[in-house]
N, C-alpha and C positions, 0 to 999 in steps of 0.2 A: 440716106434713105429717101427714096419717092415719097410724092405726097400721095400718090395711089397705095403704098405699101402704108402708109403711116395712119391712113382711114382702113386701110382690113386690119392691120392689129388694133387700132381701136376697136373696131366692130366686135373681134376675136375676144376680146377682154370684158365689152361691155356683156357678151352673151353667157360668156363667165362669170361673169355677176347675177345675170338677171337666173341662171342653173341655182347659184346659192342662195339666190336670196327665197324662192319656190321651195324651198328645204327647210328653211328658220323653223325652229318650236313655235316660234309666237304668231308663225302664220299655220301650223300643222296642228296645236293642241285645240283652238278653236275649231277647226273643222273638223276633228273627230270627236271630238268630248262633247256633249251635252247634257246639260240641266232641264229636268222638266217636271214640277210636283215633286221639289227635293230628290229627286233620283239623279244617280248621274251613270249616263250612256255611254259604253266607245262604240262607236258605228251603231248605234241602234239600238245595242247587246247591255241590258242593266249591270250595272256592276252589284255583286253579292253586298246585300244587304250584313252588314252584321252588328254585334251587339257591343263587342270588344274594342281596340283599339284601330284604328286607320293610320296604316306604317306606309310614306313613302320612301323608296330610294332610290335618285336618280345616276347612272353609272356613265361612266367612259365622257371623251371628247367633247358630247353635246350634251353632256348631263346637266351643269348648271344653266343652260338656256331651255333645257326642257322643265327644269325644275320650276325658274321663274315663270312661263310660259301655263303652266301647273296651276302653279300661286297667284297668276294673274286672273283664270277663269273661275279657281274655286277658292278663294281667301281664307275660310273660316275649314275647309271641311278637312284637310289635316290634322291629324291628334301628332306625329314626327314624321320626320323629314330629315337623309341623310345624303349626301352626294357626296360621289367617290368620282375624283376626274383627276387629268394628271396636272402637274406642278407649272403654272405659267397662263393656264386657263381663267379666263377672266369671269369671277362670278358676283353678280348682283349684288346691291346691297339688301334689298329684298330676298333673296335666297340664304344670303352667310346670316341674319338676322332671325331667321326661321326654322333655322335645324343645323344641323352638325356637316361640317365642311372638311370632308378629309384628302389626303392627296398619295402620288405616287408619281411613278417614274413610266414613261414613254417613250419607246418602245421595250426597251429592257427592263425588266421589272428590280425594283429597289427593297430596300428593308423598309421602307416609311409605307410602299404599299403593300406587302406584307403585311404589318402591324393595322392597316385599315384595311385591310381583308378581314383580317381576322375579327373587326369589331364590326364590320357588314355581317357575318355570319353568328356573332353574339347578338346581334341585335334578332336576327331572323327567330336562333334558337330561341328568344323570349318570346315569340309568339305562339297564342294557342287557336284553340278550332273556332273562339269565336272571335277572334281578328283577322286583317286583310292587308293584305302586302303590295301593294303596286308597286309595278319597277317599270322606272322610266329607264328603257338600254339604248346605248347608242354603241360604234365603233369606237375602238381603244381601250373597250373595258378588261380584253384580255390580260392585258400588260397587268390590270392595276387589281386584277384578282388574282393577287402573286404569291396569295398562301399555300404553299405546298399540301401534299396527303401526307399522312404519316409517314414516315422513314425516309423523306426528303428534307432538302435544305434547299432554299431560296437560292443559293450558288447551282446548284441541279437544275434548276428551272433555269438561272441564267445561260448555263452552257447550256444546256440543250437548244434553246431559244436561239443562240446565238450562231450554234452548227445549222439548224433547219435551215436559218435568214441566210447564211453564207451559201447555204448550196441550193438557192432558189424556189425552197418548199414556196407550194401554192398557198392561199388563206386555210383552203382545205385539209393541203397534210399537215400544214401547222395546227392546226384544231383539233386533227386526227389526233395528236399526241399531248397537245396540251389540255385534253379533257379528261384524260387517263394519270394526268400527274396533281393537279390545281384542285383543292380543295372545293373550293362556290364554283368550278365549272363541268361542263356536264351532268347539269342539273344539281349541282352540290348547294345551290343556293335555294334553291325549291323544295331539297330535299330538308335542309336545316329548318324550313320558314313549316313544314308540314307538322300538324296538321290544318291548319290556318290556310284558306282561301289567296292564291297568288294571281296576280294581273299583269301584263307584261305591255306596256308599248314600245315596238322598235320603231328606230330611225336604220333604216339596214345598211347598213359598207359594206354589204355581200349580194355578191352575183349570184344570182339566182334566187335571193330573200331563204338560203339556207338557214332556218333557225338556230338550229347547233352551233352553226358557224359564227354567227352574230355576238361578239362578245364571249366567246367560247360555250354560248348556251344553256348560262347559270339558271335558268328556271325551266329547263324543258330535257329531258331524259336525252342521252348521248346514242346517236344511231350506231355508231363505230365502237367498239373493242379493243383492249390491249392486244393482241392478235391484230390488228388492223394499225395500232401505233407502232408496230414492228415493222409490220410489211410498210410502210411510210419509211422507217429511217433505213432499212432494206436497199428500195428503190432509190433512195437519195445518196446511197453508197456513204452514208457518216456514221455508220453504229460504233466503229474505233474510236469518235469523237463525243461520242454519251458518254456521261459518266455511269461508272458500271453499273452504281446502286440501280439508275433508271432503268436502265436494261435487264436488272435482275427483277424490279416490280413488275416490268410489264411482261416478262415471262412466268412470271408467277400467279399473273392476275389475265393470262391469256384465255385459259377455261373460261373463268367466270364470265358474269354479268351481272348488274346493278339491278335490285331490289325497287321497281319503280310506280310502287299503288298512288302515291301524292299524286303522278299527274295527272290524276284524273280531278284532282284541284284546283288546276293550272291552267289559262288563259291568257292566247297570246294577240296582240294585235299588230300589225304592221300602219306606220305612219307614211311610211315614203322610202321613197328607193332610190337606186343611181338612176332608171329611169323616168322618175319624175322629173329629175335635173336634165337630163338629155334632152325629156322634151322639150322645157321649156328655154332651152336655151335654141334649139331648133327654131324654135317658135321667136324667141329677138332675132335672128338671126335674118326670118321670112319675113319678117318687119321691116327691115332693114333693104328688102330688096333682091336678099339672094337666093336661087333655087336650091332649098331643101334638101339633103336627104338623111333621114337616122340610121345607122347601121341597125339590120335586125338583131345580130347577134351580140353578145359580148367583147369589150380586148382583153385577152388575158395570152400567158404566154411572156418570153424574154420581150422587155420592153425596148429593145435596140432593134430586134427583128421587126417588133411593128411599128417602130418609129422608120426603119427603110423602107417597108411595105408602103405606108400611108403615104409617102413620099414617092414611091413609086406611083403609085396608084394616082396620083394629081398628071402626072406624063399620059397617061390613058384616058384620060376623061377629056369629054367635050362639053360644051354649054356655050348657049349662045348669050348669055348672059353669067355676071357674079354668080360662084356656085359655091356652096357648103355644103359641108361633108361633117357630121355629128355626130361620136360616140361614147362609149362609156363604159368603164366595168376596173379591173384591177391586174395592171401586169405585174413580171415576176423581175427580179434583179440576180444572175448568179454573179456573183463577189467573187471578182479575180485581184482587183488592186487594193490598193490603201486610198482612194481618195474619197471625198466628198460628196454624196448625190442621192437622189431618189430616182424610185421607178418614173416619175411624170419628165425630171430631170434628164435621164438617160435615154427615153422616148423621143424628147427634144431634141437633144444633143443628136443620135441616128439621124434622124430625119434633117438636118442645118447638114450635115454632111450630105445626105443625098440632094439636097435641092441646092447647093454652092451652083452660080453660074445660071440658071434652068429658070424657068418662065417665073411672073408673080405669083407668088403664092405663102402664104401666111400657117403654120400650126405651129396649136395651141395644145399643150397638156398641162392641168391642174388636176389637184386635190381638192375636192369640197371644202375639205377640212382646213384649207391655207396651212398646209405644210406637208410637204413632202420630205421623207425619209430621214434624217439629220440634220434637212439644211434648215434656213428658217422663211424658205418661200414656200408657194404653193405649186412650182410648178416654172414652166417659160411659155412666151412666143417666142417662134424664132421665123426667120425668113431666109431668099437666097442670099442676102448680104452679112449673115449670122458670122459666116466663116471668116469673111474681109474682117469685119470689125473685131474676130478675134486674133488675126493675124497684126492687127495695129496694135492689138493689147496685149502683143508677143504670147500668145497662147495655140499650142498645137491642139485643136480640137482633136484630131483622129487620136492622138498619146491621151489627149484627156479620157475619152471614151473610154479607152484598152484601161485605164487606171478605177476606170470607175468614178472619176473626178468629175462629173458634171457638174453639178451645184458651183464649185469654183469656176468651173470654167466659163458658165452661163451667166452668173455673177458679174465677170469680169467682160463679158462681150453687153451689157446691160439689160438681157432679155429676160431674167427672171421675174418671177410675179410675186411680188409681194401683200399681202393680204393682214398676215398675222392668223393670229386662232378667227375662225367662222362664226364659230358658236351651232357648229352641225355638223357631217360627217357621215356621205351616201359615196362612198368611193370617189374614180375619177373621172373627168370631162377632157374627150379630145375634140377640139374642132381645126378642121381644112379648111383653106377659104380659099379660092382661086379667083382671079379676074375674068 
């Protein structure tokens, strides 16, 4: 590997850093929260005064960093404190010390989150009109709100879950149908906490800051319909692979619509997004010396297709100087093999095959969250030498792709990233760097 190669992936990595660390709780709860004549503010906006009980609970991947983040601005003003994150999430001593620490399973949801679903939404139903509910939400709460609706079972939710992920559903049409099945989601957790005052701060891992979508959108009324969780599994040609009960609720439940006067109780605030992280990684980047640019839009879409695009797209660019290319958002994966890998993974992987041989040029795909899909990185760099070095480590990248194997295979050429858990979770960061 050059030394010119060996300074863009540093670069490429440190700008990776400097995206998550602009995302931390303990740099976002401070700059929205304030205290002022004992009142306490999100952006401005007083939170309801009440007379009852002050109920937090912080959910999904970046729960216990939001939770301590919490506890660090306001010590005393909790009356409880519940965090629901999944199993391997590293939480404070200050957090497990100060309320109830419960866990679950990631990406597929388990019976242990199950069982702590069910007692996030025991807890809500104790509340009355004069107490108040904050929820700290982050990504990955989905999984870990895994109590079914009635005339389901936790194996329902898992196959179904596990058909969508196979045949490439968006965040979207996964939401579409997992708010139609999930007990706390599609406001089920808003709906349990009513009639008691709710507060919602997200950290978003959705494009577009779709609320619904965020965590399956356990405190805010569901825009979509079982009629709309059909036409999803429809479109994704798997209704043979549902199990039939779920097919038979949501034609059953396709007239209806949810009963929604609580949300006029409900209050949501957004902390940050995957463009927060873009920019600021944009921004190490132009530190750094390189011309600039963020993509306006999104990546979303097969993550192999924009893993060749962006690869391609380095062949057409000119700069009279080092040039970066900065974006972000959440591709999709369809599952054709048995192997190992994530969307950031198999983005990487496309793109080490288009760039084999072709000028310098460096990209990068991570997860905020330092972990992509099953494996236990957040993601790779990879460069034109990616292929060479897999070929010494007797690894056919082009068979790995087709298997789905990346994770192994990017492993094994040494370009994966490893991080471990964040402690946040705003989707993912691609960066290009060209000489």
């Amino acid at each position: 590997m050059s030394s010119l190669i060996d300074g863009m992936r540093e670069d490429a990595l440190a700008a990776f850093h400097a995206a998550v660390a602009v995302v931390q709780p303990a740099r976002l709860i401070p700059a929205a929260v304030s205290v002022e004549g004992g009142r306490v503010s999100i952006r401005g906006e007083p939170l309801p005064e009440v007379r009852g009980r002050r109920v937090v609970v912080a959910l999904g991947k970046a729960g216990p960093t939001l939770a301590d983040a919490w506890l660090e601005l306001l010590p005393d003003w909790t009356d409880e404190l519940l965090v629901l994150t999944p199993r391997g999430v590293p939480v404070s001593d200050r957090v497990a010390a100060a309320g109830e620490v419960l866990r679950g399973a990631h990406p597929s949801p388990d019976e242990q989150g199950e069982a702590s679903c069910r007692r996030l939404l025991e807890l809500a139903a104790s509340l009355c009109e004069e107490d108040l509910l904050v929820v700290l939400l982050s990504g990955g709460a989905s999984a870990l709100l895994a109590a079914p609706r009635p005339g389901l079972t936790l194996e329902d939710i898992r196959a179904t879950t596990t058909a969508l992920l196979k045949a490439g559903a968006t965040i979207h049409q996964l939401n579409a149908v997992r708010r139609q099945l999930l007990a706390a989601a599609g406001g089920g957790l808003g709906r349990a906490a009513a009639p008691a005052q709710v507060v919602t701060l997200v950290l978003s891992d959705v494009v577009g800051d779709l609320i619904p979508d965020i965590g399956s959108g356990p405190t805010v009324p569901s825009p979509t319909t079982a009629a709309d969780a059909l036409a999803v599994l429809g479109e994704l040609g798997v209704v043979a692979e549902i199990p039939h009960i779920v097919v038979d609720l949501l034609r059953a439940k396709a007239e209806t619509t949810d009963d929604v006067p609580w949300a006029a109780r409900s209050r949501v605030h957004i902390l940050a997004n995957n463009r927060t992280a873009v920019d600021a990684a944009a921004a190490a980047l132009a530190g750094r010396g390189y011309q600039t640019t963020v993509q306006a839009s999104f990546l979303e879409g097969e993550a192999r297709e924009q893993g060749e695009r962006l690869a391609r797209l380095v062949e057409s660019s000119s700069s009279p100087r080092p040039a970066a290319f900065v974006g972000g958002g959440e591709t999709t994966v369809t599952v054709r093999g048995p192997g190992t890998g994530g969307r950031n993974h198999e983005l990487a992987l496309a793109a080490a095959l288009e760039l084999s041989g072709r000028r310098q040029v460096v990209i990068l795909a991570a997860g905020t969250d330092g972990i992509d899909g099953l494996t236990e990185a957040a993601g790779a760099v990879v460069d034109p030498a990616t292929v060479a070095r897999a070929r010494v480590a007797g690894i056919d990248l082009a068979a790995a792709l087709d298997d789905n194997d990346s994770g192994t295979a990017l492993a094994a050429t040494g370009d994966a990233i490893r991080t471990g858990p964040t402690g946040t979770n705003v989707c993912d960061v691609v960066i290009v760097l060209t000489a």
